[in-house]
C-alpha positions in Angstrom: -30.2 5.5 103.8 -29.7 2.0 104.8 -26.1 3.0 106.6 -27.9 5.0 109.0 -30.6 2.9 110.1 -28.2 1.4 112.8 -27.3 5.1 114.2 -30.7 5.9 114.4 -31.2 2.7 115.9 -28.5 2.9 118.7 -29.8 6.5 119.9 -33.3 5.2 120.4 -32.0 2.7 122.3 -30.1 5.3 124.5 -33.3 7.2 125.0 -34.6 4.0 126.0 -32.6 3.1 128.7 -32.3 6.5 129.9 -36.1 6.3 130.3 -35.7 3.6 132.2 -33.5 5.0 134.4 -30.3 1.9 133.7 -28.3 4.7 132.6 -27.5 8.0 134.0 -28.2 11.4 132.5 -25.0 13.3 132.8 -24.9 16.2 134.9 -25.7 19.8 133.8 -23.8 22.9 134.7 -26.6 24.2 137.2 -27.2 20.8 139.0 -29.1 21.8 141.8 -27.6 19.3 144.6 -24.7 21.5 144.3 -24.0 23.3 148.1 -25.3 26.9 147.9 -27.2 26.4 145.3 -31.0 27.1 145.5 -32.5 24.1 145.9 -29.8 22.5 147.9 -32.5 21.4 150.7 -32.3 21.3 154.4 -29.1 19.7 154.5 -27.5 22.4 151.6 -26.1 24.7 154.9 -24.5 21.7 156.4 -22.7 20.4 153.6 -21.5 23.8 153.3 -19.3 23.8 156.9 -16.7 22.3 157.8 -15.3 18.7 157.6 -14.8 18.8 161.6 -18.2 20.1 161.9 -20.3 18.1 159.6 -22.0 15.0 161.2 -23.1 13.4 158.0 -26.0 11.6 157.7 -24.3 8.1 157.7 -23.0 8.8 161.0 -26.3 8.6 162.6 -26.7 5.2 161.5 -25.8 2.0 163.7 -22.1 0.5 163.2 -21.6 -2.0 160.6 -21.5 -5.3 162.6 -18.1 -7.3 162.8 -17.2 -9.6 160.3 -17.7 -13.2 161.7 -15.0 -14.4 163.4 -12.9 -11.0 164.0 -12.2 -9.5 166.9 -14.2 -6.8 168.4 -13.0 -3.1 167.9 -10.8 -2.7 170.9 -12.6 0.1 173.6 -11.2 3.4 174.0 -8.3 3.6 176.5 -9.6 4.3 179.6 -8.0 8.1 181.3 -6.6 7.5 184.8 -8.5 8.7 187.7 -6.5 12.2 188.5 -6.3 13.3 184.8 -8.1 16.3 184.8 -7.9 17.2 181.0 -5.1 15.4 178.6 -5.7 18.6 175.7 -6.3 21.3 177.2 -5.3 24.3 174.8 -2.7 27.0 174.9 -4.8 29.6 174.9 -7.9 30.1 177.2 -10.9 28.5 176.0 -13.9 31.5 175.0 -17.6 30.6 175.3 -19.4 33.1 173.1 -23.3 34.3 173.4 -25.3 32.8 174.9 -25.9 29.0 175.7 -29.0 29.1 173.3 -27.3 31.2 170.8 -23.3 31.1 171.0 -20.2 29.3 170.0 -16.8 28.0 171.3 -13.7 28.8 171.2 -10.6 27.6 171.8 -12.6 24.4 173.3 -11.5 20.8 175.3 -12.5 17.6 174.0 -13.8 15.3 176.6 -11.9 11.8 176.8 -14.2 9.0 175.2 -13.6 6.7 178.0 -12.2 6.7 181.6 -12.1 4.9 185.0 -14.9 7.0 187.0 -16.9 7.5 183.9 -18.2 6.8 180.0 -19.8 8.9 177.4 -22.9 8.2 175.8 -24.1 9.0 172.4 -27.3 10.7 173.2 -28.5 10.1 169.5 -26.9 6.6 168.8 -28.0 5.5 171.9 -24.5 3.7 172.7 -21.1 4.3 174.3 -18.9 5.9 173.7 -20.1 9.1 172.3 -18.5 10.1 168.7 -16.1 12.5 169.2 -17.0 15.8 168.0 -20.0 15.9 170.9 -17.8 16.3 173.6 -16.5 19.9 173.5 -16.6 22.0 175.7 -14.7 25.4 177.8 -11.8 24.3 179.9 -13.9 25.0 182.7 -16.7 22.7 182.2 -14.0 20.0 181.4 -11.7 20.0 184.3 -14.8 20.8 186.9 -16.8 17.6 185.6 -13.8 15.6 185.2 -12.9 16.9 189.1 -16.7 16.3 190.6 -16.3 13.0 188.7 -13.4 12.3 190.2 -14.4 13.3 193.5 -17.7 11.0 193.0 -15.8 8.1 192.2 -13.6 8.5 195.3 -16.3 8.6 197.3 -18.4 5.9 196.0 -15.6 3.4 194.9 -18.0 0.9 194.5 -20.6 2.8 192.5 -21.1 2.3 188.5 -19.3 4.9 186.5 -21.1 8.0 185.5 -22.5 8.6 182.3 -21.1 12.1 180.1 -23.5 12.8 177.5 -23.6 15.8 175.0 -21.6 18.7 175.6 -21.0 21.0 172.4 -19.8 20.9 168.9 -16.2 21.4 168.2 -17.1 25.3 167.6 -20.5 25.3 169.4 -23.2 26.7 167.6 -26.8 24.9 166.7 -27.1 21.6 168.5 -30.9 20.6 167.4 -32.3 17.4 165.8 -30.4 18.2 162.6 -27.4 16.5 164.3 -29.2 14.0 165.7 -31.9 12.4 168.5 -34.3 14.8 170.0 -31.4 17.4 169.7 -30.9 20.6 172.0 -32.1 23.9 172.2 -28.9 25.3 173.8 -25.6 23.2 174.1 -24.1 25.5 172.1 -21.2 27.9 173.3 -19.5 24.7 175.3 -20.5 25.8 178.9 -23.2 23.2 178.9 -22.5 19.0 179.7 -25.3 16.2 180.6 -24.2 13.6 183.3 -26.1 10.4 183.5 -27.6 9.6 186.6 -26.6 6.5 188.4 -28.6 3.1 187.9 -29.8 1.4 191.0 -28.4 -2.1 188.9 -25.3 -0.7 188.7 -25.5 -0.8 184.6 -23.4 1.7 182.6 -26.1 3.1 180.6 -29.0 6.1 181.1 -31.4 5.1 183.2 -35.3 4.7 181.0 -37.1 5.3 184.1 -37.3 6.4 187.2 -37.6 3.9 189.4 -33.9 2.5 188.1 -32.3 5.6 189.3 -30.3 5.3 192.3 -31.2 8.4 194.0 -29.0 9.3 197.3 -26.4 8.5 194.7 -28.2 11.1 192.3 -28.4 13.6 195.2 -24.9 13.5 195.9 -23.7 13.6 192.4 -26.2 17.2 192.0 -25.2 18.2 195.9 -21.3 18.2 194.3 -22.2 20.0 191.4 -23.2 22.4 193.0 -20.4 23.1 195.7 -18.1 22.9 192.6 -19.9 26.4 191.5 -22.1 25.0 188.7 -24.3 28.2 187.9 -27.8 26.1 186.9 -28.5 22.4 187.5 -31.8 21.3 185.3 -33.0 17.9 187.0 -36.2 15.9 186.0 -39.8 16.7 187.2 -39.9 13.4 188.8 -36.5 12.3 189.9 -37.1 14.1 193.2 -33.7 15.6 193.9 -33.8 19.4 195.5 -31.4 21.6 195.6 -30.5 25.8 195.8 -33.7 27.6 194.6 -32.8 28.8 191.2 -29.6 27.0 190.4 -31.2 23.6 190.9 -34.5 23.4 188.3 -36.7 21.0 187.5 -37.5 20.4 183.9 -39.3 18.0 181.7 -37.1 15.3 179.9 -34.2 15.4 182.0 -35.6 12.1 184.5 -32.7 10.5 183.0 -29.7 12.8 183.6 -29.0 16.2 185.0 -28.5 19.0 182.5 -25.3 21.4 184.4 -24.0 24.5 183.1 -20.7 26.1 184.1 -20.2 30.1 184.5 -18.0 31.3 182.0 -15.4 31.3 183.9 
């Protein structure tokens, strides 16, 4: 009887500390955090697609400072001015559905840097943009990258303009699951947001209006336009007109202009 006194006493002291949560139960056979299970959550679907696809939850959070007295992160490389689109693919890109209920196919990333322009994570609220929120068709690539291009050739002197979300690698949902205020359509790669230009020349979205440098504005939605963009969405209060019908106004968009691309 006396022998197993200390066995009894070592399993209450297990109990113990997993009561007190120092020690870890192990894991059951049904654990329900598994993906696809029934009571994986919200974020159950997610974990369930791709690697490519999945913007995990860390990555919304703000970089990890650098360590005293290292170097900064060297910027992205910037693109010269007459590249057009370094990856396009070998087959035609393919914009599925609809831009509020599609997917992509086929698709072109977007550089993260260049000389006539920056991207902008709409979500981190920095530059440049993480990668996989910059694809889009081949069209919307190489006719921003050429209006761009064009800009930039005729305002030499202007800041560079801000790219901001396009689509997913593969399209599909873009809503505040991956981030920021999110989109409702962004989602079949015919879609891009360009930045307007800052009166103080600062790379970086405008917050309101009265930074917005708008003949530059005008001129940046006036080449959109002859470039064959099908529908510009600008803000309520930005004042820039355009084409009845392809050039809208709509709330939220005082701080860049929302174009979408035909399909080509």
């Amino acid at each position: 009887m006396r022998r197993a006194l200390p066995s009894l006493g070592a399993a209450l002291l297990v109990t113990g500390l997993l009561a007190a949560g120092v020690l870890a139960a192990p894991h059951s056979a049904t654990d329900d955090s598994k993906p696809g299970s029934k009571n994986a959550g919200p974020f159950g679907l997610m974990r369930d697609r791709p690697v490519e696809l999945q913007p995990r939850l860390q990555d919304f959070q703000p970089p990890e400072p650098e360590p005293a007295g290292q170097p900064a992160s060297p910027a992205p490389p910037l693109e010269p001015i007459d590249t057009l689109a370094p990856n396009l693919p070998a087959r035609p890109s393919r914009a599925v559905g609809q831009p509020w209920n599609g997917r992509l196919k086929n698709g072109v990333q977007v550089p993260a840097n260049g000389v006539a322009f920056f991207t902008f994570d709409s979500a981190l609220r920095q530059a440049p943009s993480r990668g996989w929120r910059r694809w889009g068709t081949d069209v919307n690539v190489t006719h921003t990258l050429a209006v761009i291009r064009e800009f930039h050739a005729a305002h030499p002197d202007a800041p560079r303009l801000g790219i901001g979300d396009l689509s997913r690698p593969r399209g599909g949902p873009f809503g505040r699951a991956y981030g920021g205020a999110g989109h409702a359509s962004h989602q079949n790669g015919l879609d891009v947001d360009i930045y307007y230009p800052r009166r103080d020349k600062a790379e970086k979205p405008p917050t309101k209006v009265s930074q917005v440098d708008r003949a530059l504005a005008q001129d940046l939605v006036d080449r959109f336009v002859a470039a064959g963009a099908q529908v510009m969405f600008v803000g309520p209060n930005v004042g820039l007109p355009g084409p009845r019908g392809r050039v809208q106004r709509l709330v939220h968009h005082d701080d860049h202009v929302h174009v979408r691309w035909p399909k080509g």
